[in-house]
C-alpha positions in Angstrom: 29.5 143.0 201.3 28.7 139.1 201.6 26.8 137.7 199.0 23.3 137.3 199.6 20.7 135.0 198.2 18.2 137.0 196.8 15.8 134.6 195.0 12.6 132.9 195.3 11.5 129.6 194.9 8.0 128.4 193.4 7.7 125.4 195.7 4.4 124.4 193.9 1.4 124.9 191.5 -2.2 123.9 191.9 -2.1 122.8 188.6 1.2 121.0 189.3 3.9 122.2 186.4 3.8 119.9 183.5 0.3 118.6 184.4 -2.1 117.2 181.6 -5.9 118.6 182.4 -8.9 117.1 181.5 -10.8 120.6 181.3 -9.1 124.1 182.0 -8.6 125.5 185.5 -10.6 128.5 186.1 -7.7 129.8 188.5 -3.4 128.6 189.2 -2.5 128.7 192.6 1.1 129.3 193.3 3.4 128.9 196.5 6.7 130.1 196.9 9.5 130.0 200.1 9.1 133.2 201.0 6.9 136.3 200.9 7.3 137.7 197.4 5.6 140.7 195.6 4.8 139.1 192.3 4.6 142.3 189.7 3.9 140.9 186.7 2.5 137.3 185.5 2.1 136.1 182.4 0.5 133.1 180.3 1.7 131.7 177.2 0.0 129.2 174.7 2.6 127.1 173.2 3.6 128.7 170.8 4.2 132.1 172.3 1.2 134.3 172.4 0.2 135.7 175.5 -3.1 135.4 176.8 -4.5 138.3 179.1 -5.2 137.5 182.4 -7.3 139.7 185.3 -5.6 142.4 186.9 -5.0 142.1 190.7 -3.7 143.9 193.5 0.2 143.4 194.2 0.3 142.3 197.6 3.0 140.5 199.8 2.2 137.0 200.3 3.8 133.7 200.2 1.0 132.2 197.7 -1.1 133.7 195.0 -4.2 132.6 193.4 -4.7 133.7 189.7 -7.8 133.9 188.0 -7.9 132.7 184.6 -9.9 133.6 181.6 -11.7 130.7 179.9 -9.4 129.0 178.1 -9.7 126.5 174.8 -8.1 123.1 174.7 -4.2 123.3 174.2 -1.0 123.7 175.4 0.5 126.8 178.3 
């Protein structure tokens, strides 16, 4: 068999990765290359602990829109 690139690729992120908010987002939009079924997403302060977000339907799509829980000032 040939090899075959199976990967994805986040193209962007409403925010944008790395970005310095004023306020938290209530949501995080992401867009990929392709159609992807995203299973599982997580969110991390800083220092490693997770913080629960919403369940949602896995769906085929090339961009998601995550609701977020209100969250205090700090680093993801």
């Amino acid at each position: 068999a040939s090899p075959a690139g199976a990967h994805s690729e986040l193209r962007r992120s409403v925010p944008a990765a790395g970005a310095v908010l004023d306020r938290a987002p209530e949501r995080n939009e992401l867009h990929f290359n392709e159609r992807v079924q995203l299973t599982a997403l997580r969110l991390r302060r800083a220092g490693g602990d997770e913080v629960p977000l919403p369940r949602r339907p896995i769906r085929e799509a090339t961009s998601e829109t995550v609701s977020l829980p209100p969250l205090p000032p700090g680093d993801y």
